[in-house]
C-alpha positions in Angstrom: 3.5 -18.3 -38.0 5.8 -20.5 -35.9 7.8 -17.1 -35.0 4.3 -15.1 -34.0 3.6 -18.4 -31.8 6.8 -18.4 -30.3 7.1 -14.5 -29.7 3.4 -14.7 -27.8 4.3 -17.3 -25.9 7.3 -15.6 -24.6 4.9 -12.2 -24.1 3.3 -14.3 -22.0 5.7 -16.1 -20.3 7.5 -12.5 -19.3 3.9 -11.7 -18.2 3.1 -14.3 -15.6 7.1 -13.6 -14.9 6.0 -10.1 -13.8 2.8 -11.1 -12.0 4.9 -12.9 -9.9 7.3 -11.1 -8.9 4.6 -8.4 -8.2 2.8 -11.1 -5.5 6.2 -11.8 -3.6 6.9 -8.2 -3.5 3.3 -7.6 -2.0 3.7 -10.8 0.2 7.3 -9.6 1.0 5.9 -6.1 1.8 3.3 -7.8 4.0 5.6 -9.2 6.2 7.6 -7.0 6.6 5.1 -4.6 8.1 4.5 -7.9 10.5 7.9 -8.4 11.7 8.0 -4.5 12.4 4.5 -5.1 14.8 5.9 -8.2 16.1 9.0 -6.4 17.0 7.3 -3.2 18.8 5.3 -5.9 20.8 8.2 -7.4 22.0 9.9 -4.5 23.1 6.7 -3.6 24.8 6.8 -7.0 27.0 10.2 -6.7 28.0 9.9 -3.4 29.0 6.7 -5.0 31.2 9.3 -7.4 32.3 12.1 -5.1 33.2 9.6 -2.8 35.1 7.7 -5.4 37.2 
């Protein structure tokens, strides 16, 4: 019993583990694509800068 116990809890350990690391790769992923838009906008107002 005590071995069943102790191999679920570990299951679920691992699984919250996973669910994790699945959220910081979405989050990650998120702003990543932000820095990217960020980056373009800059570019775009020094280029206004440069120009005027």
């Amino acid at each position: 019993m005590v071995v069943l116990r102790d191999l679920r809890d570990r299951q679920r350990r691992n699984e919250r583990q996973i669910a994790l690391q699945q959220d910081l790769l979405r989050r990650n992923q998120g702003l990543v694509q932000e820095n990217a838009t960020l980056k373009r906008k800059l570019a775009m107002l020094e280029a206004r800068l440069e120009a005027s």
